[in-house]
Every structure is written in structure tokens, then in C-alpha cells.
C-alpha positions as CSV (number, residue, x, y, z in Angstrom):
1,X,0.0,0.0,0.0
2,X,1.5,3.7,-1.1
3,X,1.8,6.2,1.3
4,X,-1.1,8.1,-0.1
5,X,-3.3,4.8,0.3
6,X,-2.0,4.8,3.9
7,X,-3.1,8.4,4.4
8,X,-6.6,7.7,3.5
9,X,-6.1,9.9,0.1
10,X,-7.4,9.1,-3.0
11,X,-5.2,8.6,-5.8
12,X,-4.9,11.1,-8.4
13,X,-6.3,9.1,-11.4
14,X,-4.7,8.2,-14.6
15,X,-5.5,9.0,-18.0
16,X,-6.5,12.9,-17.7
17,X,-9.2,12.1,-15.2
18,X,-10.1,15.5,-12.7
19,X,-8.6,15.1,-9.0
20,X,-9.5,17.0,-5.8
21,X,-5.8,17.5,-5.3
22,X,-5.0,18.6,-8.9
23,X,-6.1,22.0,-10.5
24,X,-7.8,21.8,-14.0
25,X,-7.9,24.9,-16.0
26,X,-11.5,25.8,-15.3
27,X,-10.3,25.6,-11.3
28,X,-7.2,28.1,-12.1
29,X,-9.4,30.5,-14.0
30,X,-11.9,30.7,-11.3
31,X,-9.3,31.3,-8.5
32,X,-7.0,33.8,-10.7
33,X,-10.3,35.6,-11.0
34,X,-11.2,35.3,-6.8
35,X,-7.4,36.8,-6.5
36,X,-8.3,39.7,-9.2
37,X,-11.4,40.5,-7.2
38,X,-9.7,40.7,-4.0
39,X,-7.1,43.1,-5.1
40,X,-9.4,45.0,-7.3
41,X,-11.4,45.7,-3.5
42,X,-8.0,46.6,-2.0
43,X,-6.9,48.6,-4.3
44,X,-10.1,50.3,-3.9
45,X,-10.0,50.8,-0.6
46,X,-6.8,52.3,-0.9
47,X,-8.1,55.1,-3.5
48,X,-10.5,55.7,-1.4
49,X,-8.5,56.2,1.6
50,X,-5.8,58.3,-0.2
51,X,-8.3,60.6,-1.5
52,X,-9.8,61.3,2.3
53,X,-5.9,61.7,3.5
54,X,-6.1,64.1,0.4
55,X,-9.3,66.0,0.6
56,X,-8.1,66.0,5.0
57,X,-5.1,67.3,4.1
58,X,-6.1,70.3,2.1
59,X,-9.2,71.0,4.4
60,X,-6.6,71.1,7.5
61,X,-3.3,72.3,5.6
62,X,-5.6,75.7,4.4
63,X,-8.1,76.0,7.4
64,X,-5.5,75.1,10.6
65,X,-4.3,78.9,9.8
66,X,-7.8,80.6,10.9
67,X,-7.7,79.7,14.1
68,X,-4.9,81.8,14.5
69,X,-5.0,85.8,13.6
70,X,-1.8,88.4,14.0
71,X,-2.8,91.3,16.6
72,X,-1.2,95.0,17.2
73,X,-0.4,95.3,20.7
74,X,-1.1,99.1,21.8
75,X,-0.7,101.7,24.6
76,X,-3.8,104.0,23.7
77,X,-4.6,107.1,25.5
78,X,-8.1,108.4,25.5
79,X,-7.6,111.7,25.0
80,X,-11.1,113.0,26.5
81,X,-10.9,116.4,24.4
82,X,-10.9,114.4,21.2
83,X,-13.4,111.5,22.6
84,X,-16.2,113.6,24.7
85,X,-16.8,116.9,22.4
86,X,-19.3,118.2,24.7
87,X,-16.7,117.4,27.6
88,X,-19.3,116.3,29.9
89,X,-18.7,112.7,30.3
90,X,-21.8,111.7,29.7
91,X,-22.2,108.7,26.9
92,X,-24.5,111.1,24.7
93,X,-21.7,113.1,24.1
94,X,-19.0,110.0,23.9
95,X,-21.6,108.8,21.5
96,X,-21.0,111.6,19.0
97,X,-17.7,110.3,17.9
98,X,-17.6,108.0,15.5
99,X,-15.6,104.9,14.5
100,X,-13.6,106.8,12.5
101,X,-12.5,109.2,15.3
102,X,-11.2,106.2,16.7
103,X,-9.5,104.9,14.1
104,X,-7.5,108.3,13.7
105,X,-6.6,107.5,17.6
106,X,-5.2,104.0,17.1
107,X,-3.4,104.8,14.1
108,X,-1.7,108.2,15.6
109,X,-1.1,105.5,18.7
110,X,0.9,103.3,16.3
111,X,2.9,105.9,14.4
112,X,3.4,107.3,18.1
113,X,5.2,104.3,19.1
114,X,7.5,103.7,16.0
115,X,8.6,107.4,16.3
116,X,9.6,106.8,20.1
117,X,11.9,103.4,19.1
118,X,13.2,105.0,16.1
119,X,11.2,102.2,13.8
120,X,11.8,103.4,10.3
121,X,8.7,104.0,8.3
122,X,10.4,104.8,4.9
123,X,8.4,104.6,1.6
124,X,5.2,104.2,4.5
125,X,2.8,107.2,4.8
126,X,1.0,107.9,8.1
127,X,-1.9,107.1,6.2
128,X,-0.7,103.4,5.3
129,X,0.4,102.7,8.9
130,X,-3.1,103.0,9.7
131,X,-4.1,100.2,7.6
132,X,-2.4,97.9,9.1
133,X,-5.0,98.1,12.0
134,X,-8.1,95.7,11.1
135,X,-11.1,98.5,10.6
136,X,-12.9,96.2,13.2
137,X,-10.6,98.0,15.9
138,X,-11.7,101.2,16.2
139,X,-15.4,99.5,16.8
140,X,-14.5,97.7,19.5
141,X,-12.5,100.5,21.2
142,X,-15.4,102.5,20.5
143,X,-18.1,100.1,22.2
144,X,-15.8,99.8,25.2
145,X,-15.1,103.5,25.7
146,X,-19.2,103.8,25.8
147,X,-19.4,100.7,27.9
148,X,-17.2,101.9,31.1
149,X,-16.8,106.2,30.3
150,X,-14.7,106.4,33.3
151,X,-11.7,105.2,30.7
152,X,-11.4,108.1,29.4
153,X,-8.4,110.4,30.2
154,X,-6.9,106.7,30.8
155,X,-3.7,104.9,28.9
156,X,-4.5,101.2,28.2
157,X,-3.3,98.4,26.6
158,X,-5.5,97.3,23.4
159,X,-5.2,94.2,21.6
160,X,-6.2,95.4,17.6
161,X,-6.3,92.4,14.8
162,X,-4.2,93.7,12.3
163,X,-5.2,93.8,8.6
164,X,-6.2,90.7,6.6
165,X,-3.3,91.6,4.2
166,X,-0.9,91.8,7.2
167,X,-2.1,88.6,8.7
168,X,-2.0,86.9,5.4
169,X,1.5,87.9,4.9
170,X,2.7,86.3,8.3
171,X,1.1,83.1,7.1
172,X,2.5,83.3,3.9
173,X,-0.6,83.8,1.9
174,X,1.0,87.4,0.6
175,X,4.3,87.6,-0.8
176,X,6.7,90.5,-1.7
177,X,5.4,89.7,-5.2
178,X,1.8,89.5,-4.8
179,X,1.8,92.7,-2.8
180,X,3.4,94.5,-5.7
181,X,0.0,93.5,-7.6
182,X,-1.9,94.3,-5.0
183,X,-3.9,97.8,-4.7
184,X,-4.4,97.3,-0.5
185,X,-0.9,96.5,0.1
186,X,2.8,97.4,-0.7
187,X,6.1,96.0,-0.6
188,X,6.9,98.5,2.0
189,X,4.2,98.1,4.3
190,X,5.8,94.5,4.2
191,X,9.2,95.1,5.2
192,X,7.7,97.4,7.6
193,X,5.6,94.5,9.0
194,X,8.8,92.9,9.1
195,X,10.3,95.3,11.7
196,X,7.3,95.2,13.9
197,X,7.3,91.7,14.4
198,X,11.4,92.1,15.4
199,X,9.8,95.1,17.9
200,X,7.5,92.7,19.4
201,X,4.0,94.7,18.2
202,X,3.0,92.5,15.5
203,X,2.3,89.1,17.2
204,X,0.3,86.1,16.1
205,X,-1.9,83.6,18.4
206,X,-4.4,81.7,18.7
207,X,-7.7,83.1,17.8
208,X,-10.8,82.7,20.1
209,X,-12.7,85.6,18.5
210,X,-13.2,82.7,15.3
211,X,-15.2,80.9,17.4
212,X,-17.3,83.6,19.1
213,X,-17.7,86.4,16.4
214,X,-20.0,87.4,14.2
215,X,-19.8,87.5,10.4
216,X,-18.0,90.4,9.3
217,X,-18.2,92.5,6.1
218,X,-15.6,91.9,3.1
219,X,-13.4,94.3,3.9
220,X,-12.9,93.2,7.8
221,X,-12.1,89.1,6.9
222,X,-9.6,89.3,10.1
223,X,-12.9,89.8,11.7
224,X,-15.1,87.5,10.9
225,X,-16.2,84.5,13.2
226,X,-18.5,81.6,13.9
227,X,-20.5,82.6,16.8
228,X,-23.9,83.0,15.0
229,X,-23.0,80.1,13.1
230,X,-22.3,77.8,15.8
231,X,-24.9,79.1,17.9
232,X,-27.8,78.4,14.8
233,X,-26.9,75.2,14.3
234,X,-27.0,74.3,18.0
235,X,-30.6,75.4,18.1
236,X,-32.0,73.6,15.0
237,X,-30.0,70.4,15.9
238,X,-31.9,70.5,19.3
239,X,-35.7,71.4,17.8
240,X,-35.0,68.8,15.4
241,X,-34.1,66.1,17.6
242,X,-37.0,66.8,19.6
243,X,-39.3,66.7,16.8
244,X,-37.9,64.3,14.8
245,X,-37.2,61.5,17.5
246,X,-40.8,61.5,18.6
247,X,-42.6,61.4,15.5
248,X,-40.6,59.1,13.8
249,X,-40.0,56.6,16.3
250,X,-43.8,56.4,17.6
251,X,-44.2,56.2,13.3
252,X,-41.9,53.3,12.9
253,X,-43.3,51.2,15.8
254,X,-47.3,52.0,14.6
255,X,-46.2,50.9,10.7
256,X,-44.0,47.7,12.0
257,X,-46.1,46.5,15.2
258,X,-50.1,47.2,14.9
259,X,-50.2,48.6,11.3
260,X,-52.4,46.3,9.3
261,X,-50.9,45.0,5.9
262,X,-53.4,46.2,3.2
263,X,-52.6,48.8,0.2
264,X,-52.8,51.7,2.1
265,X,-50.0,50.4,4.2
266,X,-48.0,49.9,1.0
267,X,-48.9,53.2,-0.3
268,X,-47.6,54.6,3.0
269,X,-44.4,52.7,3.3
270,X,-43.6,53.3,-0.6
271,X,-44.5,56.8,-0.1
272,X,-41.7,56.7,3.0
273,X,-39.0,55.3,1.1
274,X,-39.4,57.8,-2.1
275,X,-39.4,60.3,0.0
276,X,-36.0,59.5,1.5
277,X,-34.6,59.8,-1.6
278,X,-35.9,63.4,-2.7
279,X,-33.2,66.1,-2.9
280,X,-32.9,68.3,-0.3
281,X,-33.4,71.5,-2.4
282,X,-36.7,70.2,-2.5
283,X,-37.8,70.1,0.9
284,X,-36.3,73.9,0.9
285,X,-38.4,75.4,-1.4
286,X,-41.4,73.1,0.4
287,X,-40.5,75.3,3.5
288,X,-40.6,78.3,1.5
289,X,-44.1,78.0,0.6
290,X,-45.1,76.5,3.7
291,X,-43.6,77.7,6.6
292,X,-42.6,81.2,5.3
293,X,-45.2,82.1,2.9
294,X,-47.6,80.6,4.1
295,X,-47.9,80.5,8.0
296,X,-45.7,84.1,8.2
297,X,-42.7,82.0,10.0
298,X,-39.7,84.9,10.0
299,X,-37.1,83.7,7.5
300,X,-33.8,83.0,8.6
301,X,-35.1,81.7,12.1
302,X,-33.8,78.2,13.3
303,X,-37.1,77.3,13.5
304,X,-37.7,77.3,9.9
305,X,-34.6,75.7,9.5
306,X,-35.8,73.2,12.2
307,X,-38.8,72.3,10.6
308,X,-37.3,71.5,7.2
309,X,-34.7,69.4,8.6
310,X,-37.5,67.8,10.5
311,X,-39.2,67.4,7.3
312,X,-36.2,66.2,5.3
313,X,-34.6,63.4,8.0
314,X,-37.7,62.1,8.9
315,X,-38.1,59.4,6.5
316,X,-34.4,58.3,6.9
317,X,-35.1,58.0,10.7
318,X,-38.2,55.9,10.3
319,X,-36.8,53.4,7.8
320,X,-33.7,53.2,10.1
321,X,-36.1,52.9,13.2
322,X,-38.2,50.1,11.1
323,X,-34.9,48.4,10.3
324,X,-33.7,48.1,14.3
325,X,-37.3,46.9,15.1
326,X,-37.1,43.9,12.5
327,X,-34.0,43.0,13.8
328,X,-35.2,41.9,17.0
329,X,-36.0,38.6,16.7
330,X,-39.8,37.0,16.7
331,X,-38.8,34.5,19.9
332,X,-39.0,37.3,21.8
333,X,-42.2,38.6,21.0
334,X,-43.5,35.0,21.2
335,X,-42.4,34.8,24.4
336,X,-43.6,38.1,25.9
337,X,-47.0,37.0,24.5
338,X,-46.9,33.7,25.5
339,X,-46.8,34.8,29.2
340,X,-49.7,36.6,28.7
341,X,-47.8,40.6,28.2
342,X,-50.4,42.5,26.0
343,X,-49.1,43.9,22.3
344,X,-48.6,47.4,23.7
345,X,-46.1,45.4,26.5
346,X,-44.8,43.5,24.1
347,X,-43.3,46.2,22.2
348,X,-42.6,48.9,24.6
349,X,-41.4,46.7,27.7
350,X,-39.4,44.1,25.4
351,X,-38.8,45.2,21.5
352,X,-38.7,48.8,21.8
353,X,-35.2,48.6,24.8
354,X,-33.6,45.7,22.1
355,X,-34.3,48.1,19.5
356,X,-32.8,51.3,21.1
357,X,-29.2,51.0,20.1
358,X,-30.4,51.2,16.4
359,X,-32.6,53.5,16.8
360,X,-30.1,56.0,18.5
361,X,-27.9,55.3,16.1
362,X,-30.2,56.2,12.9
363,X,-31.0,59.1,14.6
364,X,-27.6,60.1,15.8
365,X,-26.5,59.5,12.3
366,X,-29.7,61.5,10.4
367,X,-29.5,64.6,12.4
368,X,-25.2,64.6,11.5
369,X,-26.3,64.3,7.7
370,X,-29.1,67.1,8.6
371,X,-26.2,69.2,10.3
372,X,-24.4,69.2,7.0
373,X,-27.1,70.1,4.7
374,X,-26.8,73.5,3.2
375,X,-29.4,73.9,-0.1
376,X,-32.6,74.0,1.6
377,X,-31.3,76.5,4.6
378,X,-30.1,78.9,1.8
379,X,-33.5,78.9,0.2
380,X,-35.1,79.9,3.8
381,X,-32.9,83.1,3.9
382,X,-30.1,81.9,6.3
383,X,-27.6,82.9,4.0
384,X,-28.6,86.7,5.0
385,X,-26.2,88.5,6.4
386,X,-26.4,88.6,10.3
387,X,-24.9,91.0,13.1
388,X,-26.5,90.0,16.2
389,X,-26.5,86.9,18.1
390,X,-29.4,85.1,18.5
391,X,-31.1,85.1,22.3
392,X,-31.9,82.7,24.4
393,X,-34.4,79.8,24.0
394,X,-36.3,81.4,26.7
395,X,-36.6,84.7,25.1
396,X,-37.9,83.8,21.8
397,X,-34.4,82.9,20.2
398,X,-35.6,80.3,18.4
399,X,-37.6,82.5,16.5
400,X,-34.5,85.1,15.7
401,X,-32.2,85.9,12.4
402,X,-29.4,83.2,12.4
403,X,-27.2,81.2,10.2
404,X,-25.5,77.8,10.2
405,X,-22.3,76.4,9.8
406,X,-22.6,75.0,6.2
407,X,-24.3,77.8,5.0
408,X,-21.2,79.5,6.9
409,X,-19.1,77.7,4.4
410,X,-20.2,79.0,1.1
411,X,-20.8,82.4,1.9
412,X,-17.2,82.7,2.9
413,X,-16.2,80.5,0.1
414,X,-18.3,82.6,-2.5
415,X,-16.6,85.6,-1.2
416,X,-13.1,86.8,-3.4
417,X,-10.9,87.9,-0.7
418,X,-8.0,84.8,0.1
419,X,-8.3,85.5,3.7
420,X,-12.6,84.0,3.4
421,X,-11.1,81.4,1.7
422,X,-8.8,80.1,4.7
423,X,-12.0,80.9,7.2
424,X,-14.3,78.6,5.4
425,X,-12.0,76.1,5.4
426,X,-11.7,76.5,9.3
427,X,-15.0,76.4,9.6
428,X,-15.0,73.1,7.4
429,X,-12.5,71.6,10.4
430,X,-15.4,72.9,12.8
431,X,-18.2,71.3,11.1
432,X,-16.0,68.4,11.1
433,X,-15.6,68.2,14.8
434,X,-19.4,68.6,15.6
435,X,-19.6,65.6,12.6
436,X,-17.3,63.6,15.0
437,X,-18.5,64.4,18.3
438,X,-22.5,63.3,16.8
439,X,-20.9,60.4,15.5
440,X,-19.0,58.8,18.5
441,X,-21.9,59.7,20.4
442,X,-23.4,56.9,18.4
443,X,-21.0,54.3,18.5
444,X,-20.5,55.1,22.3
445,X,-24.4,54.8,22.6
446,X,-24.6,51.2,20.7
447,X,-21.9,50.1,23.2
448,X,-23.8,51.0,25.6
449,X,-27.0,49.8,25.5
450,X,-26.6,46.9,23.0
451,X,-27.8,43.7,24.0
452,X,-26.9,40.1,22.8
453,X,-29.0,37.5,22.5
């Protein structure tokens, strides 16, 4: 007996006869084509992967920079005889000067100190040393002298963004060469910057004020922040959670629990699922008609923009919630019934907590794709320009002039100036952390509550 007899395996058979332990070329082909396949799925998941290292990479290589802004550090005296014309004191007579009676101050403040350390302005005119001070300054000097009065006659230290040409220069967005191009900048103004930063004046830091300002016009980019942004979102993410949760859940358990199954069922459930796949433009201009010219809503309010979210993710959160509720499996129905639990126990007392990680989940996972939706908030108005923040829930804030933070994103990105540009890709990286935050959230939810059976 051959060893392969011993071995208990069968002898590959003469004469051209298939084998279990020879290939034939049918067997080759089919496994060449299972090792194709394989690599073809690599090699797409690689593309894929070095595209998002890509599209990361320019988001955070061009938006990192926004989050930090160059500043003029300034000893200002507020020379009462050219602040309080009435001289008085009183904030009716501070109130007559205007920003530009400030301005004059900072810049005379900034040519005051180069003259004292011999800084040489050559080829600069008074006039251009002025602009390297952001035209947001004198505002804010303004609104603090009015704020507190008893500053004035005072020396203090102010903290001025300078210039978006200035800042963009220190980040290496304006060159020598570009500037000579450039009608709001010169070569000089340049070097000069270049001798304040050696003085210690011209510094650059971390910028809080992106986070917390408003929008600013185009000619203040150094200026312009996410605060309204931020603070819209946050409000319609919260009114549509508590609308959408509710509706679509109790939706989802009436459809897949106590619904009967007749046409009008169908008609519903079809209805559900073409609707999930409706652009979102669509539900925009539905809010238009509806909400805004028809029940009077104010445009640009995050309840509008609530309510079309609401409108837009609720079909993807009941399909989702109708997906977690038919994974639980029929055994344990059978077995709440069989001990005698009604329907309604059944489902809330035994499906409903085995469904919840799902269903948190969806919904965790709908309101991040509503966060990012940007066409039917700009056909509400939330593209408006807005100044003021928003105020509280308490006091009617729902119902006040906001924006979001993708509609955030292409108004600065439809804006010409370079220095929008870099802010809307910061405020890309800040979209992108509320993403991450909602979407951890879910996973750390499913952990949580999961069950196994």
C-alpha cells in the first residue's frame, strides 16, 4: 500500500481524469479571477483612503491657519478732548464720535510708538500705517469706551487684529510679489511689517474671537467669526431632535407592530421610502411655501430651518427605526405574549429597549447628515447676512435671524478675498468636529446599550 493509500487519500487518477488534489484549468481560472477581485477591493479601498488623506489634508493644511490671527499690541490714550466733544462725560456726548475718530486715535497711537523706538517707516505714509490696523478696531475701542466712560483720560493696553493683508503675509498667503499686484498692500508696508514683528508689536496667536464672532463684512475678513453660526446650528440640531425623535419613532413602531398590511399600508411605506430619496433642495423650497409664505414663519429663524430638517430626515429616521425593530428577533415577542404581556407590552417593555441602540444610532447619524445640509437652509434666507446673536431659547431665540455652519461655508467661500477662503476652510475643520463628536456619540451609545442574545 502507497503512502497516499496509507493516508486515507485518493489517488490522483490516470488517463486525464479531474482530481480533488490537482487543479484543472476551469479551477485556475476561477481562482485567478477570486485573487483579481480581491485586489481590485484593496486597491479600492486604498483610493478611497488616499483621496480622504487628500481632501483632510487640504481641508486642515488651508483651514489650521484661521484659528490663528496676527494682533497689534497698543498703549492708547483716550484723549477725552478728542473723545467727549461736549466734555461732559456723559455717553450722549461720547456717543457723537464715531468709529472713525477712533480709528485716527489708534493709528496716531501706532505711528506714536515707531517714532519713540526709532522704527523706520520709509516709503510708509501715516496714512498706510493706519491700515495695518483691522477696521474692526476702532469699533470695538469704540463700544468699550461707551461701555465703562470712566476710561477716558486713561492709557490702556488694546489688543487690535491687524489687517487681513498683514495677517495673510505672516502666514505666507502674501508675498513680496503678490503685494506688488496688490492695490491694498505694498512692498513696504511688508518690510515694515517685518520690523514690527522684530519690535514685538505685531504678534500672532491663537484666535478665540473665530469661534465667538459674528460675520463680518468683506473688507474686515480678520474679523469674521463663527459665533452665529455655531450658535444656529446648535438650536436647530436641538428642535430637530425633539421633533424628529418622537414622531418618527412612535411612526416606525405603529407601521411595523399594529399597522395592518393592506394597500394603504404599502402606499404609506412606498411613499416613506421615495421620499427618502428626494433632494434636499426640494424640501427647501417646500419650507418656503409652507412655513414662510404661508404661516408668516420669520425667514432666517432656526425654527424654519428646524422644521425643514424635521421634514427632510424624517423618512431616513423611520426606515432606520423600522430596520432596528425587525432585527429583534420573533422569539422574543413570542415569548412576551406567551406569558400573557399584552401587544402594547410586548413592544414597549421588550422590543422597543432591544431596538434602542439602532434606533439611536439612525437618529444620531440623520440629524449629523441634517447638520451638514446647506441647499434648503439657503432657500429659507439663512444665507442673510447677520450681526447679532441670536437670544436665548427662553426669550424667543428660536424665532430670531441666524445662520449655520454649512451655509457658513459657502458664503465665505463665495466671497473673493483669500483671507474667506482660509476661514471657510476653518470652519470646514469645525463642522468636522461637531460631525465627529455626533458620530462617536453613536457608536458610544450602541456600546452602551446593545444587548446580545
Amino acid at each position: 500500500m502507497t503512502d497516499a493509500n496509507a493516508s486515507g487519500l485518493p489517488e490522483a487518477k490516470p488517463h486525464g481524469k479531474s482530481s480533488l488534489l490537482t487543479q484543472d484549468a476551469l479551477m485556475k481560472k476561477r481562482n485567478a479571477a477570486e485573487s483579481r477581485f480581491k485586489y481590485y477591493g484593496i486597491a479600492a479601498i486604498s483610493v478611497s483612503l488616499i483621496m480622504l488623506g487628500v481632501m483632510l489634508w487640504t481641508i486642515f493644511s488651508d483651514g489650521v491657519s484661521a484659528f490663528r490671527q496676527a494682533s497689534l499690541e497698543l498703549s492708547v490714550t483716550l484723549d477725552p478732548e478728542r473723545l467727549d466733544p461736549d466734555g461732559n462725560g456723559s455717553v450722549a456726548s461720547i456717543a457723537k464720535v464715531t468709529t472713525i475718530g477712533y480709528g485716527n486715535l489708534l493709528s496716531a497711537a501706532l505711528n506714536d510708538y515707531m517714532a519713540e523706538r526709532n522704527i523706520s517707516v520709509e516709503g510708509v505714509t501715516e496714512r498706510q500705517v493706519g491700515e495695518f490696523i483691522s477696521r474692526d478696531a476702532p469699533a470695538r475701542l469704540r463700544n468699550m469706551v461707551l461701555a465703562d466712560p470712566e476710561l477716558l483720560g486713561q492709557t490702556i493696553r488694546f489688543g487690535a487684529f491687524a489687517s487681513g493683508r498683514i495677517d495673510g503675509y505672516i502666514k505666507g498667503r502674501v508675498t513680496m510679489a503678490s503685494a506688488e499686484l496688490d492695490s491694498n498692500i505694498t512692498p513696504a508696508q511688508l518690510q515694515l511689517a517685518d520690523r514690527l514683528i522684530e519690535a514685538g508689536v505685531l504678534k500672532s496667536a491663537f484666535n478665540w474671537r473665530f469661534l465667538t464672532n459674528p460675520d463680518a463684512s468683506d473688507q474686515r475678513p480678520e474679523s469674521a467669526g463663527l459665533g452665529i453660526a455655531i450658535i444656529g446650528s446648535i438650536y436647530m440640531m436641538f428642535l430637530v431632535a425633539i421633533m424628529v425623535l418622537p414622531i418618527g419613532v412612535a411612526a416606525s413602531i405603529y407601521l411595523e407592530e399594529f399597522a395592518p398590511k393592506n394597500k394603504w399600508t404599502d402606499i404609506i411605506e412606498v411613499n416613506i421610502s421615495n421620499l427618502a430619496a428626494v433632494p434636499s433642495i426640494v424640501y427647501g423650497i417646500l419650507g418656503l411655501a409652507i412655513f414662510i409664505n404661508f404661516a408668516k414663519l420669520p425667514a432666517s429663524a432656526p425654527i424654519v430651518g428646524a422644521l425643514v430638517l424635521t421634514l427632510m430626515t424624517l423618512p431616513t429616521i423611520i426606515i432606520a427605526t423600522r430596520a432596528s425593530l425587525r432585527a429583534v428577533p420573533p422569539s422574543i415577542r413570542d415569548a412576551a405574549l406567551g406569558v400573557g404581556a399584552s401587544k402594547m407590552q410586548t413592544v414597549f417593555h421588550h422590543v422597543l429597549p432591544l431596538a434602542a441602540p439602532g434606533i439611536m444610532t439612525g437618529t444620531i447619524l440623520g440629524l449629523a447628515s441634517a447638520l451638514g445640509e446647506t441647499a434648503p437652509l439657503l432657500l429659507i434666507g439663512m444665507v442673510a447676512f447677520v450681526a447679532n446673536y441670536p437670544a436665548s431659547p427662553l426669550d424667543g431665540g428660536f424665532f430670531d435671524p441666524a445662520t449655520a455652519l454649512p451655509v457658513q461655508v459657502y458664503s465665505w467661500a463665495s466671497r473673493s478675498d483669500p483671507a474667506f477662503i482660509e476661514r471657510s476652510s476653518g470652519a470646514i475643520i469645525v463642522l468636522l468636529a461637531f460631525l465627529l463628536v455626533m458620530n462617536v456619540a453613536a457608536i458610544l451609545l450602541r456600546r452602551r446599550f446593545e444587548r446580545r442574545w
